[in-house]
Structure formats: C-alpha cells, structure tokens
N, C-alpha and C positions, 0 to 999 in steps of 0.2 A: 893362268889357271881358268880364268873367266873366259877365254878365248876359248880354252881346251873345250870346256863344256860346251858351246855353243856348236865349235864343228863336230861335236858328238851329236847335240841335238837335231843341228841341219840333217846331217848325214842320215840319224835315225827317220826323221819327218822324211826325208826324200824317196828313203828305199820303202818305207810304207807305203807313198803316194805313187813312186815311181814304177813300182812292183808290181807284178799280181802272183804272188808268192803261187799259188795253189795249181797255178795251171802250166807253170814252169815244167818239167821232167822231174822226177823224184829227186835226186839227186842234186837239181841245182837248186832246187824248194830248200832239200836238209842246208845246203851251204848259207841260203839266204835268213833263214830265222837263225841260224847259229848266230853268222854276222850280227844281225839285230839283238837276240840275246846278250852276246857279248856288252855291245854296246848300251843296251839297257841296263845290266847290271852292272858295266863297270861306273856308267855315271849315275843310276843311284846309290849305289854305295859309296860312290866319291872316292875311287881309288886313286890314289896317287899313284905314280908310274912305276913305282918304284913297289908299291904292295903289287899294280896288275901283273907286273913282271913273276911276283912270285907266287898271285893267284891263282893265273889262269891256268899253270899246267899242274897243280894240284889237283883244282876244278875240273880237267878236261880229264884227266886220270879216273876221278870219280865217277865223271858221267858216262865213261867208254862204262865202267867196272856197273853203274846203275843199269845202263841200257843193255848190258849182256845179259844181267840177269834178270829182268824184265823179258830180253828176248825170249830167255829159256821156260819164265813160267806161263807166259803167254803164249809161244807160239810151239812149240818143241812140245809141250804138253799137250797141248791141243793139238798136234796132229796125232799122237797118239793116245789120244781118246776117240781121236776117231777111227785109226786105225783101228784098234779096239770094237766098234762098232758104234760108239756114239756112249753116252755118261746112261744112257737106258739098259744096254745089253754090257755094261762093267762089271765084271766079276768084283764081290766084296774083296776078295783079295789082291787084282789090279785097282781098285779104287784106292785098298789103304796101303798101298805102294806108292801111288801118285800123290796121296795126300802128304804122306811121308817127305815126299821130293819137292812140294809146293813147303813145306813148314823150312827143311832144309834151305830152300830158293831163298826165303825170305831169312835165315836165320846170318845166310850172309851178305844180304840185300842190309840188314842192319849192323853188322861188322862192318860193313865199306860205309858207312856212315860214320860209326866210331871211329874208322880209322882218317876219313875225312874231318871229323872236327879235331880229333888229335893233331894231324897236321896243319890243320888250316889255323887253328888258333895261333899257332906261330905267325903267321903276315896279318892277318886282321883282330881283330878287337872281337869281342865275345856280342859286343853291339849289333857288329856288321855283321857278322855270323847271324845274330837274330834274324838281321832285317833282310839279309840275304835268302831266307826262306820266304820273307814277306813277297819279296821282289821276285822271286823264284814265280808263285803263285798268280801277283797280279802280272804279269809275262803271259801265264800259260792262259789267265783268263782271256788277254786281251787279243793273242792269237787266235785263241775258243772263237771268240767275238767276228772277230775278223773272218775265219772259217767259214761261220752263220752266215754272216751277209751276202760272202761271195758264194758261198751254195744258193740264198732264196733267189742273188741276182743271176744267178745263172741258171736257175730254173723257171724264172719269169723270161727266161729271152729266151727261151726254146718252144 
C-alpha cells in the first residue's frame, strides 16, 4: 500500500514537473490534468483498488453529465445572446426565456449531483464524499495556480 502511494506520488511530482500542461494542444492539455486529477484524488482519498474500481466510472459519469451542462449554460447560451444582439438589445421576453433555461440548466446540474451521491455513497464513506469536495477544490486551486504562473512566465519571455 505504502509502495502504491509513492508511485502515485512520483508519477503526480513528475507529470507536473515534466509537463507544461498549457502549451500542449487542447486535447492532449484535457488528457493530462484528467491523469493528474485522477491521481490526486484517488490518493487523497486513499482509495483502495477495489473502491477506485467502482469510483471512477461513477465519477467519470458525473463529470461527462457536469461538463454537458456547464457546456450548455455557458456556451449554447451565450451564443445566443449574442446572436440575439448581445444582453443590451434582449427582448424582456427572450431574456425571461433564457433565464428560464439557465434556472432549468442548473435544476439539473443539481439532480446529477443527487443522483451522484445516491450512487457514490454505495463505494465510499459519507467521509470521503466530504473530503472528495475538499480535494475537488484544492485540485482546481492548484491548476488555477499553475495556470498563473505559466501565463506571467510566458509573458515575461516575450
């Protein structure tokens, strides 16, 4: 077990050091923080093989079903607000349509949540579930971070 951790931890230290996630092609950027994610969360929650077995395609369920509708209130709406002519020239009436569909987006943006802890309580502890938001968070900080840097370094070398 002690061993497992450690070539989780190599592996994570390397691909941060080894990487430069950001300037990769889109695609092989999404592959490399998933990796990393992975690996972040399955060793701080200290999954056993046998929970990440039935974790992660719960987890990966969730986050397709998170990121679709994400995609749809973010970008699908916003092109038609601009299509529309921009949130200035918005009819009251395509406003409270749109609004309508942003409340809906999120009505089931919070169902696939419920229906993720529903399920996910089954493999993990009500603990890990906590703390699996925790580690969700410092994740997306430490990317944030990393992001930061490799933008100011790449605009001081230009």
């Amino acid at each position: 077990m002690m061993h497992k951790k450690i070539a989780i931890l190599t592996t994570v230290f390397l691909l941060f050091l080894g990487s430069n996630i950001f300037s990769q092609e889109r695609k092989e950027g999404r592959k490399r923080i998933k990796t990393l994610k992975i690996s972040f969360i399955t060793e701080k929650l200290d999954l056993t093989e046998k929970e990440a077995a039935l974790f992660w395609p719960i987890y990966n369920k969730f986050e397709k079903k998170r990121m679709s509708l994400h995609h749809s209130e973010r970008y699908e709406l916003k092109k038609r607000i601009e299509k529309l002519g921009g949130i200035d020239h918005l009819k009251e009436s395509d406003a409270k349509a749109i609004s309508k569909e942003i409340l809906t987006i999120q009505k089931s943006l919070y169902q696939a949540h419920l229906d993720f802890h529903k399920e996910i309580k089954t493999v993990i502890s009500y603990k890990k579930l906590i703390q699996l938001q925790m580690v969700e968070r410092e994740f997306n900080k430490k990317l944030f971070s990393r992001y930061r840097k490799h933008r100011k370094t790449k605009k001081g070398t230009k």
